[in-house]
C-alpha positions, 0 to 999 in steps of 0.5 A, a space after each residue: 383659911 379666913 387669913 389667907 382670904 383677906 391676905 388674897 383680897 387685899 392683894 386684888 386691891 393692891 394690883 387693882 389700885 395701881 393698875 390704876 395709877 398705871 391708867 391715869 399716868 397712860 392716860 396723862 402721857 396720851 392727852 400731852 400728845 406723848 404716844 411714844 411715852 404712853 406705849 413705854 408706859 404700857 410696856 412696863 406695866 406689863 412687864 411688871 406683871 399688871 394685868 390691863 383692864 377696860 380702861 387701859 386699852 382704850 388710852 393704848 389704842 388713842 396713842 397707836 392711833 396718834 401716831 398712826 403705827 400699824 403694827 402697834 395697832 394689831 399688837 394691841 388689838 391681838 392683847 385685846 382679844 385674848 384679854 376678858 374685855 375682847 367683847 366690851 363696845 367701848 373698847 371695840 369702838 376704840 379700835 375702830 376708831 383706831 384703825 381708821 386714824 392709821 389709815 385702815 378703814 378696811 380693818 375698821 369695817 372688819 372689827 365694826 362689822 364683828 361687834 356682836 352690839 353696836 351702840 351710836 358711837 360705833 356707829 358715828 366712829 365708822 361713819 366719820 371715818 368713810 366721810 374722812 376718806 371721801 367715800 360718800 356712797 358708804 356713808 350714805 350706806 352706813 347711816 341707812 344701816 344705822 336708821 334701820 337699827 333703830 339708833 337715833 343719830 346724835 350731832 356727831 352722826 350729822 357731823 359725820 354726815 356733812 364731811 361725807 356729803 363735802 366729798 360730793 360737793 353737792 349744795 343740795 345734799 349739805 342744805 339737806 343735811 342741814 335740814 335733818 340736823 335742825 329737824 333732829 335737835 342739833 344745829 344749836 350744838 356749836 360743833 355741828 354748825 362749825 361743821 356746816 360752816 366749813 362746809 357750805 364754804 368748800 362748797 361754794 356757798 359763802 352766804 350760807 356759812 355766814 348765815 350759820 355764823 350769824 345765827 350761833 352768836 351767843 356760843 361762838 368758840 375760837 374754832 367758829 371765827 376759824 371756820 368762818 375766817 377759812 371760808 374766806 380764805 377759800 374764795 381769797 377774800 382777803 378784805 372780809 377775812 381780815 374784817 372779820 379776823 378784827 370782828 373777833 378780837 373786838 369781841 374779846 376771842 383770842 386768836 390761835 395758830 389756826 386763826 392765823 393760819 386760815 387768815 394768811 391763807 386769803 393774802 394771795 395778791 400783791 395789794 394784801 401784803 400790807 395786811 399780812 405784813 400786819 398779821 405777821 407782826 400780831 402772830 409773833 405778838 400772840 407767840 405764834 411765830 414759831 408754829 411750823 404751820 404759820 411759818 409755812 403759810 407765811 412763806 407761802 404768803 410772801 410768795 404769793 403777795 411777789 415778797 420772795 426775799 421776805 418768804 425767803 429770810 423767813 425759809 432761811 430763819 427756820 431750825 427745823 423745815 419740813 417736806 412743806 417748808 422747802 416746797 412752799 419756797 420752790 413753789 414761790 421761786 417757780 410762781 415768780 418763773 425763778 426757776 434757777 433758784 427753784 431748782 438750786 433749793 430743789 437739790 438742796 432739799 434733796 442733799 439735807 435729806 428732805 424727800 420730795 413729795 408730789 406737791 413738790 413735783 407738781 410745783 417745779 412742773 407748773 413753773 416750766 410751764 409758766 417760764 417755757 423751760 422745755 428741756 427742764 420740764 423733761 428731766 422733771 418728766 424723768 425724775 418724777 418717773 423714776 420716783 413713781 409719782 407719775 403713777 399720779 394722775 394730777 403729776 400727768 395732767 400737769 405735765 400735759 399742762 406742762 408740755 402744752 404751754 412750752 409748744 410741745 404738743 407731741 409730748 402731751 399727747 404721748 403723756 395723755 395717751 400713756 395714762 392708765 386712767 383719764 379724768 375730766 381735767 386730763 380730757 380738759 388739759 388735753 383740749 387746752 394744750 390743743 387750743 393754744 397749739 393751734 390744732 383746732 380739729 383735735 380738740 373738738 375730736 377729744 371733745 366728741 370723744 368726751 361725750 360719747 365716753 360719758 363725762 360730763 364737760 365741765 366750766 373748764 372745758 367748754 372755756 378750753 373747746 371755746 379758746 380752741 374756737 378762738 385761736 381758729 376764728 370759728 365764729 360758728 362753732 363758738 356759738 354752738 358750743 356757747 349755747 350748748 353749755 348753757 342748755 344742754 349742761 345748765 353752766 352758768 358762763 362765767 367771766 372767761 366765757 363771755 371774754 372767749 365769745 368778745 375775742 371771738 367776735 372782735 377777731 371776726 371783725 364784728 365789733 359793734 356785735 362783741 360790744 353789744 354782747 359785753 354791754 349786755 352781760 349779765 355779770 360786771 366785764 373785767 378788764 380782761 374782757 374790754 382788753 381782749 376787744 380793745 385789741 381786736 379793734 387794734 387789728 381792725 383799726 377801729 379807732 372810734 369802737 377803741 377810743 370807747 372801749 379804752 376810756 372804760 380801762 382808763 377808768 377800771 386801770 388807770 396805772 396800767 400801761 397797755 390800754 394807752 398804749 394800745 389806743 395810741 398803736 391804734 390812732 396812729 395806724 389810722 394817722 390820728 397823730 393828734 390823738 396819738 399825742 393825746 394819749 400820750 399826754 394823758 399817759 404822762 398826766 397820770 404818771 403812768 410808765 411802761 415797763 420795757 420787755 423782756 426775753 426769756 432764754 433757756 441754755 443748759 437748764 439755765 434762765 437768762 434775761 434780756 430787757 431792752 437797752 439792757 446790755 448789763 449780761 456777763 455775755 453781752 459783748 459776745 452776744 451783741 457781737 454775734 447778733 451784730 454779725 447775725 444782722 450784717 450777714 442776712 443783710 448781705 445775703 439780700 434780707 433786711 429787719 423791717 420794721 416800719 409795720 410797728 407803730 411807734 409807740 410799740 418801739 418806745 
């Protein structure tokens, strides 16, 4: 009997240590990233008779969560409670955690709601996975519940909290946050202050993530510059984000594939293509070059920076793309208005087996509106139909978008009016499409129509009922609804407003009032604005108002050609040749060329250009044959093409 016992004993410790070994061999496979390998593993063990105990399960659910698999997930949580550990908080905590990562926060909120004890843990798993999905009223909800439990949160808690807040975009709540973190003993963790980082720059606060950045000095990680280099990059800074990327190679900090990522991501104007060209050239150095994530961001920078052929060798480079790879090259041919190659990489996209995403719609949709392409923004209209992505808000706002741009103010209007559910950017689409359409009154009816449904009119729709003001010459209207967004909805205008109001009262024929209220900005005019006043003093020929106004783009834009051009249209429709003469010496003298014109002409879904004294099209015979015949037959039915109303340096 005794023999049998110890025979019994030491077969227990057999099974125990290699359920062991079978633990630390899972555990390996998870931490290489290797689920598919760590659930095969798990099979075997079975298979062989093993038992899993408290630490088996936990690995098992870390490798259903990485790869986000459902029904692994339920089959592991099923074993788990007909296993002795079905009770065991650490093992529930992972299976929280678990079905929040396959994207189930329901059942998450079931099996944290069943735990018979929760620790502070459980409690942080459930609240940074309401934070993660944007749903800000449980996660002030959870913690309240939390606090009533008398669980005392920890840094993750605080974590948890400031992603929740984000999803409000609320500077007072993340500064609020901040407050508990520091009254808690937590903003010396390096991992909550990265969070505030992150944070406070979505949120539009870039003085206070530096200032965060500033105070953890001693312990910065990779993870910190990161943080601090993706703020800049929110607000596209390009200089600060590439002073601060060579800050930290200084201090000795080497850069990773995040590091890159989140640099390039600032490059969007063609002056910082150099410096991305640079960045390029350190990441291949760093070895980066063949993360899938870099060579996205390049190619979307090249783009972005007007080097489509650079974004385009480095597209045609890759062995393995994605559904983001062949999105980021169309969306950079639709940016530049190729809509023609766009297109021709779209159904090549679709013919490699790759299935187009909503971000891949939404590009190809901006691009007809950018480029005109009435007849190819329909069949998009029509395939992301058939697709379902126009179930998708933002796929109809853009089409809104889409059709307005194009002068098809009938199909905004039947997108808009057939959408289930309307959001403050489809209202602001709507009454945009309206102000550039010319129908003044509908957008002040969707206006109203706004505040009586309660939305609140955001920057970007007093700028959309300002425009409309404009295009209608309301000079009245524009100042009510100026100075309602200032004291009815406390909105600060910005740059585009004030431009609005100058258009506005430049177009009126007041402009000594529309320089005097740019003068008296209490932000720096653009060129955007002294442009829009320069051209009123063009059609108003006022030469004296114009030569100031001019002088001030001559100093902001010195290589630009429309001021002078402007300003010599100007003097000479006021028969100031010497000043036209003027002009053009100064134009000369700073080597400044003007770019010809170009028309842009769809026919059967296809883009053709014509640049003036340029008969270079494979038509060009037939075409200036026919336009020939067009002119000589309006001129023998008693028309002419007059053109002595265009100044003569329009006509260069």
């Amino acid at each position: 009997m005794a023999a049998y016992t110890i025979t019994q004993s030491l077969n227990g410790f057999s099974k125990l240590f290699t359920v062991k070994l079978w633990n630390s061999w899972i555990k390996e496979a998870v931490n290489q990233n290797s689920a598919q390998k760590a659930l095969f593993l798990f099979r075997q063990m079975k298979q062989k008779g093993l038992e899993p105990n408290n630490l088996t399960f936990p690995f098992i659910a870390k490798a259903c969560a990485k790869i986000s698999n459902l029904k692994y997930s339920q089959t592991i949580h099923n074993q788990i409670l007909k296993s002795p550990f079905g009770s065991d908080i650490f093992i529930q905590t992972t299976m929280v955690d678990m079905y929040i990562k396959c994207d189930q926060v329901d059942y998450a909120y079931k099996v944290f709601e069943r735990m018979p004890e929760r620790d502070v843990a459980a409690w942080n798993a459930m609240l940074i996975g309401f934070a993660q999905l944007g749903f800000f009223d449980k996660v002030l909800s959870l913690f309240g519940g939390m606090r009533f439990a008398g669980i005392h949160p920890d840094s993750v808690t605080v974590v948890g909290l400031s992603l929740g807040v984000l999803s409000a975009k609320s500077l007072e709540l993340v500064k609020g946050v901040h407050s508990f973190g520091i009254q808690i003993g937590v903003a010396v963790n390096v991992t909550v202050a990265n969070t505030w980082i992150a944070v406070y720059a979505k949120c539009g606060d870039l003085a206070s993530a530096k200032k965060v950045f500033d105070e953890i000095d001693a312990v910065r990680t990779v993870i910190s510059w990161n943080s601090m280099i993706a703020g800049y990059a929110n607000f596209e800074n390009f200089p600060g984000a590439f002073y601060l990327y060579r800050r930290m190679l200084v201090d000795g900090i080497r850069p990773d594939a995040s590091s890159i990522v989140s640099l390039i991501s600032s490059f969007v104007q063609p002056e910082a293509l150099f410096q991305g060209m640079l960045i390029h050239s350190h990441g291949i150095q760093l070895g980066c070059d063949l993360n899938l994530s870099v060579i996205n961001t390049l190619i979307s920078m090249y783009s972005k920076c007007g080097d489509v052929n650079s974004a385009r060798f480095l597209f045609d480079c890759m062995s393995n793309r994605t559904c983001v790879s062949w999105t980021v090259m169309i969306s950079g041919y639709a940016e530049k208005g190729n809509m023609d190659e766009a297109m021709t990489l779209f159904y090549s996209m679709e013919k490699a087996g790759e299935t187009p995403d909503l971000v891949t719609v939404l590009s190809l949709v901006s691009g007809c509106g950018q480029t005109g392409s009435l007849e190819l923004g329909k069949w998009i209209d029509s395939y992301a139909k058939s697709k379902g992505f126009k179930d998708d808000v933002m796929v109809c706002n853009a089409l809104i978008d889409m059709y307005s741009k194009c002068g098809s103010i009938c199909d905004a209007r039947e997108v808009f009016r057939a959408m289930p559910e309307r959001t403050i950017v489809s209202w602001t689409s709507m009454i945009s499409g309206c102000a550039v359409n010319g129908e003044f009154g509908e957008a002040l009816d969707l206006f109203h129509q706004i505040r009586g449904l309660g939305f609140k009119p955001n920057h970007i729709t007093f700028l959309a009922v300002l425009q409309a003001c404009t295009h209608a010459g309301c000079l009245d209207k524009g100042w009510e609804f100026f100075n309602m967004m200032i004291t009815v909805y406390d909105i600060n205008p910005g740059l585009d407003h004030y431009s609005c109001m100058a258009d506005l009262l430049g177009r009126k024929g007041k402009l000594i009032e529309a320089l005097e209220f740019v003068l008296n900005m209490p932000i720096k005019p653009d060129a955007g604005i002294w442009s829009a006043l320069l051209s009123a003093c063009k059609v108003h020929h006022n030469a004296e108002i114009g030569k100031h106004v001019a002088n001030r783009l001559f100093e902001m834009e010195p290589q630009v050609a429309a001021p002078y051009v402007e300003m010599a249209n100007i003097y000479a429709s006021t028969g100031k040749w010497d000043g036209v003469a003027m002009t053009r010496l100064l134009m000369k003298r700073n080597n400044v060329s003007k770019s010809p014109g170009q028309s842009l002409v769809h026919v059967n879904g296809k883009s053709h250009r014509f640049t003036v004294e340029d008969r270079s099209h494979p038509e060009g015979v037939l075409i200036y044959t026919l336009l020939d015949y067009l002119a000589f037959q309006l001129k023998d039915n008693g028309y002419s093409l007059y053109l002595g109303d265009i100044p003569e340096m329009e006509m260069v």
